[in-house]
N, C-alpha and C positions, 0 to 999 in steps of 0.2 A: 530298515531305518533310513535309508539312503533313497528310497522310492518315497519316503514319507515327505523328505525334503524339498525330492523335485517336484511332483505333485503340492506342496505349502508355496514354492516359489513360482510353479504353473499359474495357479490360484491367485496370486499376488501380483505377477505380470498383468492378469485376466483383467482384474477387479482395477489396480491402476489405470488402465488403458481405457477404463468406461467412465472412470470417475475424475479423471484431472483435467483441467483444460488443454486443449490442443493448441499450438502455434496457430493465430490466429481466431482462434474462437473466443470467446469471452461469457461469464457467467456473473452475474451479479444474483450476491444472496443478500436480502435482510438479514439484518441481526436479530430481527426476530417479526413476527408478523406483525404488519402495520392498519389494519383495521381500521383504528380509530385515527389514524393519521398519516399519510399515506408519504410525509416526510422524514420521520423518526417513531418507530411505537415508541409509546411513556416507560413501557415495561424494559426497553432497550436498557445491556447491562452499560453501565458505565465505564468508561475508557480507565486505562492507567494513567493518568499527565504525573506521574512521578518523578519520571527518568528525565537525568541527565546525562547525553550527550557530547560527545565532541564534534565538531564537522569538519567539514576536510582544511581550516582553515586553521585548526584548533585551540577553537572557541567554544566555551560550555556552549549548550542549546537545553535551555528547560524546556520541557513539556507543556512545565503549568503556567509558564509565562502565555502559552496560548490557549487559557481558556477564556469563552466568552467569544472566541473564533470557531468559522468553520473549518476544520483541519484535514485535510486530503492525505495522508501518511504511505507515500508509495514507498512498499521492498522491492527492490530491484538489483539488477549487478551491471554491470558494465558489458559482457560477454552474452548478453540477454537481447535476442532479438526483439522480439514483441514490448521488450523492456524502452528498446530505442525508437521503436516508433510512435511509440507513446510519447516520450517525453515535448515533443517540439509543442502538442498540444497542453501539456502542462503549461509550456513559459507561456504560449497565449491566454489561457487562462487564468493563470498568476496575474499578468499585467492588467487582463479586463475585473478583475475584482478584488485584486489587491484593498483596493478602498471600502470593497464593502466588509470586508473583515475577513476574508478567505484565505488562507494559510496552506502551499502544498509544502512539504517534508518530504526529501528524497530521502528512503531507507537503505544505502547499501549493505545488501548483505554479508559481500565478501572478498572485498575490493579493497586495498591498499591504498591509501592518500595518493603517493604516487600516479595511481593510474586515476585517480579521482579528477586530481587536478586539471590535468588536459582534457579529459573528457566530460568534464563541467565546463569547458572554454569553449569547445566546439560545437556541444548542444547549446549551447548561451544559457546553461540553466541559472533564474533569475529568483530562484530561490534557498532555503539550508536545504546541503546534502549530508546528513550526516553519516558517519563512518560507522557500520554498523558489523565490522567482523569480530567475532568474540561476543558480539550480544544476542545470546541468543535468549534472554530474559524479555528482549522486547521483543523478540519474536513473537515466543510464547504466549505473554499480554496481549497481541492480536491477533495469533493462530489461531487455529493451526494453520503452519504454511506448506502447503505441499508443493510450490516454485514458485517461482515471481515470472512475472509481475504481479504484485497483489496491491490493489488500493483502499485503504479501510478510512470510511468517510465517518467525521465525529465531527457534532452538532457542538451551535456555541453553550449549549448546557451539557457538552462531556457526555455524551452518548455515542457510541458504537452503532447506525446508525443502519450501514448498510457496509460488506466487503463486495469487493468487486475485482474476480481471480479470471487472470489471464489479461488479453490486450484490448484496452478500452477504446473508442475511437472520442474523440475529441466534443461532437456534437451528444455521447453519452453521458460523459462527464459535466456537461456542461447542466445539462436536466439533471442532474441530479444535484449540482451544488447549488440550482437554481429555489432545487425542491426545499433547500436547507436555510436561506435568505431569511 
């Protein structure tokens, strides 16, 4: 029995080590094939905009207050490398298309107000960071998460659009939310 184990967890180390992203690497998946439209497929399932939020200010934050936006929804933690070198390029992007209706959402997954606070000062993040420990319902709504960073991009018609797992560089995200315009 005990050989059965180590062998399931051999197997399991095996199988993660090929299939998550690595520090540094990045994978972006559709959410589903885009064929007929190479910025959202039509068949794309639809987001959750149900949830509501607190963020580190604690302020409701609705969901559905942004629909009709494009919504960038990054999970992230604070202790997250790939996590922090992302972000600088979020606030440039926030600030270049804030006007054309572009929305990023910082998800923390498991970080304390506390440590939120200064660490939303330092990054100048110029967006909502909401407080996301204990939710793991919105996880789920856009999982599966198998670590952050994850970015899961929803069109202004509420579509899941494309996820984008592990660290994105700035000029990726940028095509891509261009694709969503």
């Amino acid at each position: 029995m005990t050989m059965r184990w180590i062998l399931a967890a051999g197997l399991a180390v095996a199988l993660a080590s090929v299939t998550l992203p690595v520090a540094g690497c990045s994978t972006s998946e559709p959410a589903a094939s885009a064929a007929a439209n190479p910025a959202c497929d039509p068949k794309a399932r639809p987001a959750n905009m149900d949830f509501v939020l607190k963020d580190m200010h604690g302020n409701d934050v609705r969901f559905a207050d942004y629909k009709g936006k494009v919504v960038l929804l990054n999970f992230w933690a604070t202790w997250c490398a790939p996590c922090k070198s992302e972000i600088p390029a979020f606030v440039k992007l926030q600030d270049k298309y804030r006007d054309q209706g572009v929305v990023f959402l910082g998800f923390s997954v498991d970080d304390p107000v506390d440590q939120l606070l200064p660490f939303a000062a330092e990054y100048k993040m110029n967006y909502p960071v909401l407080v996301g420990d204990g939710r793991d319902d919105v996880q789920d709504a856009y999982g599966p998460m198998w670590g952050v960073p994850v970015t899961v991009f929803i069109s202004r018609d509420g579509k899941i659009c494309k996820r984008h797992l592990g660290e994105g560089k700035l000029e990726q995200f940028e095509k891509e939310i261009q694709s969503l315009l």
